[in-house]
C-alpha positions as CSV (number, residue, x, y, z in Angstrom):
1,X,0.0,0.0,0.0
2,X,1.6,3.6,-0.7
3,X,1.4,5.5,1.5
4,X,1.4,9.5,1.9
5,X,4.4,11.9,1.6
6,X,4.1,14.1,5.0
7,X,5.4,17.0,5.7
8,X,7.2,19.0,9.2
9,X,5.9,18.4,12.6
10,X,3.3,21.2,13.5
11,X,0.7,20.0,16.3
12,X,2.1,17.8,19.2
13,X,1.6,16.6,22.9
14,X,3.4,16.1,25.8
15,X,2.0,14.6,29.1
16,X,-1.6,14.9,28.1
17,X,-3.8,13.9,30.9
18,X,-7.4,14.8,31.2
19,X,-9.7,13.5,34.8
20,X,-13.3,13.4,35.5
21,X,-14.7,13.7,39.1
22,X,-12.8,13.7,42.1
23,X,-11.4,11.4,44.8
24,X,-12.9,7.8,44.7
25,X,-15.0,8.9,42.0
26,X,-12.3,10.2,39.6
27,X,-11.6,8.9,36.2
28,X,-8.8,9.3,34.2
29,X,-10.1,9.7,30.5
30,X,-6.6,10.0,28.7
31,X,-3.7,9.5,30.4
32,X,-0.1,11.3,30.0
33,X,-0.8,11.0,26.0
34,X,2.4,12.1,23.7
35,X,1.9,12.2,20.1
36,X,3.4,14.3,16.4
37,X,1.2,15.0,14.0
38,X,2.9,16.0,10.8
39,X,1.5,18.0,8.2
40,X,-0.4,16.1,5.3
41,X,-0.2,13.0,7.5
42,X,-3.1,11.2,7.8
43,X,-3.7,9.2,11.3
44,X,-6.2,7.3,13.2
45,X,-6.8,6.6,16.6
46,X,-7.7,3.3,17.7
47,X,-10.1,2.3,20.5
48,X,-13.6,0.7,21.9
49,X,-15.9,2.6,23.6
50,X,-14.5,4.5,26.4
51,X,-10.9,4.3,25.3
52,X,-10.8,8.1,25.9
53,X,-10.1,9.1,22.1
54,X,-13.3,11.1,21.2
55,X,-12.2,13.0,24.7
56,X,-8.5,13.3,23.1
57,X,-10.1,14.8,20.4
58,X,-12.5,17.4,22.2
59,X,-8.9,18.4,23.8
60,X,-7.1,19.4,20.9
61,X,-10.4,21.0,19.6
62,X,-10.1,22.7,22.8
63,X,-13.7,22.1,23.7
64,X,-12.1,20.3,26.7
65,X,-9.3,22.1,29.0
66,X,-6.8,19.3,29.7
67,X,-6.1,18.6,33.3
68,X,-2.4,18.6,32.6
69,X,-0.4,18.2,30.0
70,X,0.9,20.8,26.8
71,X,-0.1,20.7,23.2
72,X,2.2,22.9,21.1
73,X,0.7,24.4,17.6
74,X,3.3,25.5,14.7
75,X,5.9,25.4,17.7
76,X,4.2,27.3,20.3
77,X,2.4,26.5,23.3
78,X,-1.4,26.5,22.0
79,X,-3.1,29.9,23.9
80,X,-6.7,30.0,23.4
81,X,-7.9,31.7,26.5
82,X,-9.8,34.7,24.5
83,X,-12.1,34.4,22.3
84,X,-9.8,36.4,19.4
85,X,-7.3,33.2,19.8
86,X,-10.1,30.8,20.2
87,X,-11.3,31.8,16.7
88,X,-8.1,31.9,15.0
89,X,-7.4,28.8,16.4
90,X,-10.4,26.9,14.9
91,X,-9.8,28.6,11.5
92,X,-7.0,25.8,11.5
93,X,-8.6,23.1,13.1
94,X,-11.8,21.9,12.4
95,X,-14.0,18.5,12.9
96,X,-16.2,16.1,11.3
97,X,-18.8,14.4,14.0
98,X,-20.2,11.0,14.1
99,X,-23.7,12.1,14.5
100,X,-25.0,14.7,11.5
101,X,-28.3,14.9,13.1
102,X,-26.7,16.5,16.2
103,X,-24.2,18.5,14.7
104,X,-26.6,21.1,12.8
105,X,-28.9,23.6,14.9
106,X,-32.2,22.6,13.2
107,X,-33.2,26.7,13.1
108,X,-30.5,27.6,10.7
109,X,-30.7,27.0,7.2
110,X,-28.0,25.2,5.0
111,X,-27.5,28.8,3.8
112,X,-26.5,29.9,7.4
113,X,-24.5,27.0,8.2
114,X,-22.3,28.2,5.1
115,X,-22.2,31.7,5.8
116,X,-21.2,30.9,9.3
117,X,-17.8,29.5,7.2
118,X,-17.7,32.7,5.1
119,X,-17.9,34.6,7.9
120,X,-15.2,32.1,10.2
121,X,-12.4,32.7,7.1
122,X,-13.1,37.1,7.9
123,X,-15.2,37.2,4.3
124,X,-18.1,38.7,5.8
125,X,-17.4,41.6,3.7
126,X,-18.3,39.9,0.4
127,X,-21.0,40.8,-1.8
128,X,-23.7,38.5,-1.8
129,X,-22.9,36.9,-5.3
130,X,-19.4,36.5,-4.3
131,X,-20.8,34.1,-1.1
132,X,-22.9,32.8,-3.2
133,X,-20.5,31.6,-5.2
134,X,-18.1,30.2,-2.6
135,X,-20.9,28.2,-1.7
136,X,-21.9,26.8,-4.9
137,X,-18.3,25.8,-5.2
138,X,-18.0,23.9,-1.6
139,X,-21.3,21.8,-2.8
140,X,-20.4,21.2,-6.0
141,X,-17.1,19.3,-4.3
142,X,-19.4,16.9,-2.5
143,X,-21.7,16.4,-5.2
144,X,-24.8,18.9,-3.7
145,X,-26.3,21.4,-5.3
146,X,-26.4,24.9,-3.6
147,X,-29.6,25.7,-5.7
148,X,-31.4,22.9,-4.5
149,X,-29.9,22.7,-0.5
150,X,-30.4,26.9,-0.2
151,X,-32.9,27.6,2.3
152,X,-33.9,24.2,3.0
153,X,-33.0,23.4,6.8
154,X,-30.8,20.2,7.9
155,X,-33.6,18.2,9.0
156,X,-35.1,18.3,5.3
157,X,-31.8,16.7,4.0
158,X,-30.8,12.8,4.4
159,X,-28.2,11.6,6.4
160,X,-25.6,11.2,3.4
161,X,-26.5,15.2,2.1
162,X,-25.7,16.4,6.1
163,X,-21.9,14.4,5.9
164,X,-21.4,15.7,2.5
165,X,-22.7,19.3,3.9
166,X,-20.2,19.3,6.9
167,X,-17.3,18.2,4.0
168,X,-18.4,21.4,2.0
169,X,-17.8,23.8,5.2
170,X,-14.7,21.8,5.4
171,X,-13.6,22.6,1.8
172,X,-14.8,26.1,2.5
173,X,-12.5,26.5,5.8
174,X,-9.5,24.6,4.5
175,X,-8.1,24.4,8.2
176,X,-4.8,22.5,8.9
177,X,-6.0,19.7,10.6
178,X,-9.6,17.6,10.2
179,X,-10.5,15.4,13.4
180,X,-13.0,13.0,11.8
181,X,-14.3,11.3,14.6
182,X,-16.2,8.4,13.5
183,X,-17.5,10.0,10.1
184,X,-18.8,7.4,8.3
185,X,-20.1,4.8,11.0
186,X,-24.1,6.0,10.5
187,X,-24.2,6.0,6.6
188,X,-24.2,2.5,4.1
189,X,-21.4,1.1,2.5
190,X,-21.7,2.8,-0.5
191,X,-22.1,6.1,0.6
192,X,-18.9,5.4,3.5
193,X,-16.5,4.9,0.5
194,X,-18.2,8.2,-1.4
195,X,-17.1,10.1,1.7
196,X,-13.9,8.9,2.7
197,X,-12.7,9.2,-1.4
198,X,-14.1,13.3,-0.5
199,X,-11.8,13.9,2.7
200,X,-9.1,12.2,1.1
201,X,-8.9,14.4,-2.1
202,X,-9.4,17.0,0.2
203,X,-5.9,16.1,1.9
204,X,-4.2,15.7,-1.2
205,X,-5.6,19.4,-2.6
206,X,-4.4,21.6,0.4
207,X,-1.9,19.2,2.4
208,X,-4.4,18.8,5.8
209,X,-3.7,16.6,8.1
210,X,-6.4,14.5,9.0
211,X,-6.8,12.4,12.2
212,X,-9.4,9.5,12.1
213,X,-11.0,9.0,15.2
214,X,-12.7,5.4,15.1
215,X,-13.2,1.9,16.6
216,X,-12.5,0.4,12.8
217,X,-9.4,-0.8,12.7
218,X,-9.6,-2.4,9.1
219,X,-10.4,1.3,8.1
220,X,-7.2,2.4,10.3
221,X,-5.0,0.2,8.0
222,X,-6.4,0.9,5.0
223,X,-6.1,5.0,5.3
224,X,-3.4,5.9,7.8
225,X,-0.1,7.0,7.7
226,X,0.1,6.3,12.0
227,X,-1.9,4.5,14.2
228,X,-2.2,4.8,17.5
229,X,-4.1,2.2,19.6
230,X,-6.1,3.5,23.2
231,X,-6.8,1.3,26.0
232,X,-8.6,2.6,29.2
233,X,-6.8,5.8,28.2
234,X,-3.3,5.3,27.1
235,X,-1.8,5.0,24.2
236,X,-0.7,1.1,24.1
237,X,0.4,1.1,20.4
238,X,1.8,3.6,18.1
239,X,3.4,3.5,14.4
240,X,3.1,3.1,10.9
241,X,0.1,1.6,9.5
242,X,2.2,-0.9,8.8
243,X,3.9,-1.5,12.0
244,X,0.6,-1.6,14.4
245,X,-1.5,-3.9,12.5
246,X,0.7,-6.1,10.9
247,X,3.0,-6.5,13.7
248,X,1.4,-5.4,16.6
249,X,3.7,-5.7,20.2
250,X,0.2,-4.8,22.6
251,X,-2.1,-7.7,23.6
252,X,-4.9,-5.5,23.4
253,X,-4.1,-4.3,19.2
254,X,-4.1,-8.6,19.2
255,X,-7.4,-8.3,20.5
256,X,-8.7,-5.9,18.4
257,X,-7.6,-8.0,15.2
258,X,-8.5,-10.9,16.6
259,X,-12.2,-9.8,16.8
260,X,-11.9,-8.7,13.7
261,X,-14.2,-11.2,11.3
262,X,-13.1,-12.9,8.4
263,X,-14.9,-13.9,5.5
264,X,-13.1,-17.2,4.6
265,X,-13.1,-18.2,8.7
266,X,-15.9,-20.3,10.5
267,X,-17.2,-17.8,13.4
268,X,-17.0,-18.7,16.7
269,X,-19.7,-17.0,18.7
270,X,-19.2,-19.6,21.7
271,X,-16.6,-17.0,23.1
């Protein structure tokens, strides 16, 4: 399999910790994580339910304040304590959420969920046939029509239009990084490879990094440049695609393969 051509380091972590609760009712989500991501790299992170990556990922979205722990952006510490720095963070780092249905505010059109990007990038200033414009563009990427989504609201759309939609604002944006936190796991088969083709042309037009959050770890192999496998937490396993599937060193990555079911393999569902 070839894999990608990636570029300088430019998001990391160091010590990454995040708790819930306190005393004997404390849990440790993610636990003293350390990671690289590179630019144009494409990465997943491995886990089942509770493994603390969708948390991981709410922490370098910075809608969750790490209990301790760094991440440094482009080399710096990562400030966003003001709103200012907040906003020029997320003009770099976007995400992609499992559930469309929950992502959109029902009481904003597909218009206003696109100006919303026009006005993230500092275009508010356009004319109105300009935005126009940059919105027919971002649909016509994901194979939508603007004329046909514009003042419709997301509840009107199917599940497959409402992925393709959040891909358009991504297109739009063109942030640094993509967290796609399980992007595909609510559409069919059909529409799953339809999607992950989009992102991945996406990568290759404006060299983002994108980081695969998922339980899938036949899609892990297939995509990634670096896996990194979470248990209770911790990173276990981390490495080429290559390296952590094919040759894993954790008992749990074993696990997770060996659940895995084949085709050409009687099942055993005594276990």
């Amino acid at each position: 399999m070839i894999r990608n051509k990636i570029g300088d380091i430019f998001l990391s972590a160091h010590g990454l910790t995040r708790e819930f609760g306190y005393g004997d009712t404390k849990t440790i989500a993610v636990k003293e994580a350390e990671f690289d991501f590179h630019r144009g790299e494409i990465i997943s992170i491995v886990g089942e339910s509770g493994s603390g990556k969708t948390t991981l990922a709410k922490m370098l979205l910075g809608l969750l304040t790490p209990t301790s722990g760094t991440i440094v952006f482009e080399g710096k510490e990562r400030d966003i304590s003001t709103y200012a720095k907040r906003k020029s963070y997320w003009q770099n780092i976007q995400a992609i959420f499992q559930d469309p249905f929950s992502t959109y505010n029902i009481f904003n059109t597909v218009d206003s969920v696109l100006l919303d990007c026009i006005q993230l990038q500092g275009n508010g200033h356009l004319s109105k046939e300009e935005k126009i414009k940059k919105m027919t563009e971002s649909c016509s990427f994901v194979n939508l029509k603007f004329a046909e989504l514009s003042q419709k609201y997301p509840f009107e759309l199917s599940g497959g239009q409402m992925q393709r939609l959040m891909i358009a604002r991504i297109f739009m944006l063109k942030p640094k990084l993509l967290i796609a936190d399980e992007p595909t796991s609510m559409i069919d088969a059909c529409s799953r490879a339809t999607i992950l083709d989009m992102l991945l042309k996406l990568r290759d037009e404006v060299s983002m990094t994108i980081v695969f959050i998922t339980h899938d770890i036949g899609l892990a192999y297939y995509i990634s440049d670096t896996v990194y496998i979470m248990e209770q937490g911790i990173i276990v396993e981390r490495g080429t695609a290559d390296e952590a599937i094919l040759h894993p060193k954790s008992d749990y990555t074993k696990r997770l393969i060996g659940d895995v079911p084949k085709i050409f393999e009687p099942w055993n569902l005594d276990q």
